[in-house]
C-alpha positions in Angstrom: 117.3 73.9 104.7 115.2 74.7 107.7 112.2 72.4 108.4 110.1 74.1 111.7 107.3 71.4 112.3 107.4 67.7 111.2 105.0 68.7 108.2 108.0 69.8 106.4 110.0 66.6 107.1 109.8 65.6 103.5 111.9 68.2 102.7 114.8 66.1 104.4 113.7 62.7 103.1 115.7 61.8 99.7 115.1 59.5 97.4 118.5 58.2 95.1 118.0 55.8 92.3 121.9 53.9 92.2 123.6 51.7 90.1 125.0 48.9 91.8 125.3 48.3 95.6 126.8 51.1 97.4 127.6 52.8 100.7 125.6 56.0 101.9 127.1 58.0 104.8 126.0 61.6 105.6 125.3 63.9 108.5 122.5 65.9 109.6 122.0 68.5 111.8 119.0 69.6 114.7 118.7 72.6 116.5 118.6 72.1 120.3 118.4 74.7 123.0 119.3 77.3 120.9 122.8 75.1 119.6 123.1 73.7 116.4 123.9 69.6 117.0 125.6 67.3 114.1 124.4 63.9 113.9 125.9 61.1 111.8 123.1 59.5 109.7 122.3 55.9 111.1 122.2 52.8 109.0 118.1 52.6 110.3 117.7 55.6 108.4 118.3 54.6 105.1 116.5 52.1 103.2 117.8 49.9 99.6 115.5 48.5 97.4 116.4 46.2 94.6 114.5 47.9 91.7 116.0 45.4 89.2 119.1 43.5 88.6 121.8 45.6 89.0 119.6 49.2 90.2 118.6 50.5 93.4 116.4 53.0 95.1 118.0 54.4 98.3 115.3 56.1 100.7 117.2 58.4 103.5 115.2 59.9 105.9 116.5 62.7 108.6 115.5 62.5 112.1 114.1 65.4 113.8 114.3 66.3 117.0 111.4 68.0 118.6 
């Protein structure tokens, strides 16, 4: 996906609904000067919530740069 202007930005934020506890890693990417940078995603970027005993709602969010 290509997201121009921060209106778009949630086109990069997910939402995952998770059984159990688990562990998210990912990478994102930015275009800078023309280059195209790869970022790993940062533990302040993702959010748990406890939805109910043993489910979870996982909110990722992608930083932009700009």
């Amino acid at each position: 996906m290509k997201v121009l202007k921060k209106e778009g930005s949630d086109i990069v934020n997910r939402v995952l609904n998770v059984d159990g506890m688990g562990s998210i890693k990912g990478l994102y990417y930015n275009l800078v000067n023309g280059e195209v940078v790869e970022s790993k995603l940062k533990n302040e970027s993702i959010f748990r919530e406890r939805v109910r005993d043993d489910r979870y709602l996982y909110r990722i969010t992608c930083p932009m740069s700009g």
